[in-house]
C-alpha positions in Angstrom: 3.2 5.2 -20.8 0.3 6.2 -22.7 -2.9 4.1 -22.5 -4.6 2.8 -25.8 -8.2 2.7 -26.0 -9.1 0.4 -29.4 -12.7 0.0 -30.5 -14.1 -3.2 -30.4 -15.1 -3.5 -34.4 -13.1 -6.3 -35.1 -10.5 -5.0 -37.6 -8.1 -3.7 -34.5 -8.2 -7.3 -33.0 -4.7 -7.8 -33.7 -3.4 -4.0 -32.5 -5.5 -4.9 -29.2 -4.0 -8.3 -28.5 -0.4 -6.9 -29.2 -1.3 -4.3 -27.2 -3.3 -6.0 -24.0 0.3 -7.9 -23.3 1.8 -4.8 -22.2 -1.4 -2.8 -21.1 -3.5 -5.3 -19.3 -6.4 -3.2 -18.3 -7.7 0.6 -17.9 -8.2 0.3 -14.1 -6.3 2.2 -12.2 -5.3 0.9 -9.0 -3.2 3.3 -6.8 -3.6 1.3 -3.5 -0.5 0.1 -1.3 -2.9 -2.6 0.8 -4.8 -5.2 0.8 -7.0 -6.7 3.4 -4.7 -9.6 3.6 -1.2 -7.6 3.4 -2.1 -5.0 5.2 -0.2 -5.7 8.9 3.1 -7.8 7.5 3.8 -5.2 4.6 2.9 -2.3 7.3 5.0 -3.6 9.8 7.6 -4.5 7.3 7.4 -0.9 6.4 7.4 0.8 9.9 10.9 -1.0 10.5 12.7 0.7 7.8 12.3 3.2 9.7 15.5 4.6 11.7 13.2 5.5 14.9 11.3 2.4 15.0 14.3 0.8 14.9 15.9 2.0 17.6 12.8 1.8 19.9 12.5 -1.8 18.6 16.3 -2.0 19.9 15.7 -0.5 22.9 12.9 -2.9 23.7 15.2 -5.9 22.9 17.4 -4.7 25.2 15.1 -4.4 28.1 14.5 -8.2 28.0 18.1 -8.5 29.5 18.6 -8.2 32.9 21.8 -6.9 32.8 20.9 -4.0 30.6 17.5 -3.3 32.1 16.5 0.4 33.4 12.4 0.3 32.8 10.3 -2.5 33.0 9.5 -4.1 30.0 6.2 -3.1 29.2 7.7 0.8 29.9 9.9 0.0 27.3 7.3 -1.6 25.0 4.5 1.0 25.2 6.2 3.8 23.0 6.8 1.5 20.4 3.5 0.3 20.4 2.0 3.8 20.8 4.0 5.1 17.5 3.2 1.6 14.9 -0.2 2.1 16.0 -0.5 5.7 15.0 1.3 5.2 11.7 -0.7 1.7 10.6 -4.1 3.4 11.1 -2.4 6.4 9.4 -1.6 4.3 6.7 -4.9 2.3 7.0 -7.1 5.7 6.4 -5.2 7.0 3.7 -5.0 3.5 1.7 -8.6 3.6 2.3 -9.1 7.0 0.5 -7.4 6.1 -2.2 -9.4 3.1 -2.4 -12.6 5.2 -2.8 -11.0 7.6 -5.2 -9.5 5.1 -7.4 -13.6 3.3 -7.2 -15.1 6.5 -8.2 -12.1 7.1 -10.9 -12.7 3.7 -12.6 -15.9 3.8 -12.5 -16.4 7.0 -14.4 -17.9 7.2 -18.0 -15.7 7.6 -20.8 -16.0 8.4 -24.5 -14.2 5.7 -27.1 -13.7 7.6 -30.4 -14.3 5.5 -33.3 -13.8 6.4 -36.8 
């Protein structure tokens, strides 16, 4: 989708408010996180992952006495060890885009009027 710049003379007032419906703004926002969303939607993430998921499994299966080979916290510590590489993965590069999408927004720009 193209973005449409109008100038604010007062003619295009009704081109810009037919047009703000579907464009709501110029920001650009390219950001998975936020500050509060960050851990559920990272952890939501990390378990669509086939690995995690079988680590998780593995884990869950340690609980049982039946089933147990390692301790628990054995078990645990590889799955710990690999979320928390990935989340502060995640974390840096959500943070970079942050910064480029703050110096990307607020850049100058040139409205052409006629």
């Amino acid at each position: 989708k193209w973005r449409i710049a109008f100038p604010g003379s007062g003619r295009q007032w009704k081109d810009w408010k037919q047009a703000s419906v579907f464009h709501s703004g110029n920001r650009i926002q390219t950001t998975k996180y936020t500050w509060f969303t960050f851990l559920p939607q990272n952890i939501f993430e990390q378990f669509h992952r086939l690995g995690n998921l079988c680590f998780f499994l593995l884990v869950v299966l340690s609980w049982f006495p039946q089933v147990k080979v390692f301790h628990k916290e054995v078990t645990l510590l590889p799955l710990v060890m690999v979320l928390l590489a990935s989340m502060i993965k995640d974390a840096v590069e959500d943070y970079r885009k942050h910064q480029y999408d703050k110096a990307i927004n607020s850049s100058k720009t040139r409205v052409y009027n006629k």
